[in-house]
N, C-alpha and C positions, 0 to 999 in steps of 0.2 A: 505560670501566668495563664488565667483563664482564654479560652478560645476564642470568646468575644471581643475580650479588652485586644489580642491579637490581631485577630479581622479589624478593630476599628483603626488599630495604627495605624494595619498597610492599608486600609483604605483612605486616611488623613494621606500619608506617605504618596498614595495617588495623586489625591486628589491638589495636595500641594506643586505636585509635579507636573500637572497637566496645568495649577495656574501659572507657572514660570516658562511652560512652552507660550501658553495664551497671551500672558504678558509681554514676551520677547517679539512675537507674531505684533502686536499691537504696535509696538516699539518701532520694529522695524520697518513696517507697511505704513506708518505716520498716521495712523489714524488720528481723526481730529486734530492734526497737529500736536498730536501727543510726543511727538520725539524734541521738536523746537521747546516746549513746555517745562519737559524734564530736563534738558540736556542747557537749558538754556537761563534757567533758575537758579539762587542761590538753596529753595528747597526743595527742588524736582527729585533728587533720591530720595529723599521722604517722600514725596507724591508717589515715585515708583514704586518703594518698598510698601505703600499703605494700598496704592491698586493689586500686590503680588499679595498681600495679605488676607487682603476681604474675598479674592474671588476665589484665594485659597480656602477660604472660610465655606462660600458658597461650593464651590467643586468637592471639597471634602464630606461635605452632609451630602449632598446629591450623590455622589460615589458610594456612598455607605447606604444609602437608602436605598438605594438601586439594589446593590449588593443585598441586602435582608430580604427584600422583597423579591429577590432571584431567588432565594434559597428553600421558597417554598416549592418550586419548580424541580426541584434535583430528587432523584430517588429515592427512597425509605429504604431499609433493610426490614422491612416487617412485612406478614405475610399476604400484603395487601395485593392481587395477582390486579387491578385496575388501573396504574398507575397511579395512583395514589390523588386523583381528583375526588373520589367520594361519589361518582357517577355510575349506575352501573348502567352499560348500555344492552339490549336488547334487541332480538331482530324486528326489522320493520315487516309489519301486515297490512296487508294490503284493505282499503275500506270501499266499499261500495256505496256511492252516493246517489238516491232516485232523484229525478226532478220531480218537484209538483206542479203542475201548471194551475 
């Protein structure tokens, strides 16, 4: 299996994981009367399985985005001695600036 299709599992894998903490916090803290809603409905587990779903949807892109966009930040193995921003820096000189009056 390619190394991306990998990273993108365990990052769904997160990101679904973190919306069933999110969702459980929700639950249990009653936000909006979210708990009387679900618990109190003949389709509140559908309500709950469809909020565990979408912000699983949402949490899983954001996880993965983050992730890609981290990955430019980690080291190269090439013989770039800058870290690898593409900047090189220089010592600072000092400028002598006259007044005009």
């Amino acid at each position: 299996m390619p190394k991306l299709v990998k990273l993108y599992i365990q990052q769904v894998a997160i990101g679904f994981g973190l919306s069933a903490v999110f969702t459980a916090i929700l639950i249990y803290f009653n936000i909006g009367n979210l708990q009387r809603l679900v618990f109190g409905s003949s389709d509140g587990l559908l309500g709950l399985f469809l909020i565990f779903f979408f912000n699983g949807l949402v949490f899983a892109g954001a996880q993965f985005a983050i992730r890609i966009m981290r990955m430019g930040f980690e080291d190269d193995d090439d013989d770039d001695h800058h870290g690898g921003d593409g900047v090189h820096h220089s010592d600072m000189v000092r400028i002598r600036i006259s007044e005009k009056s």
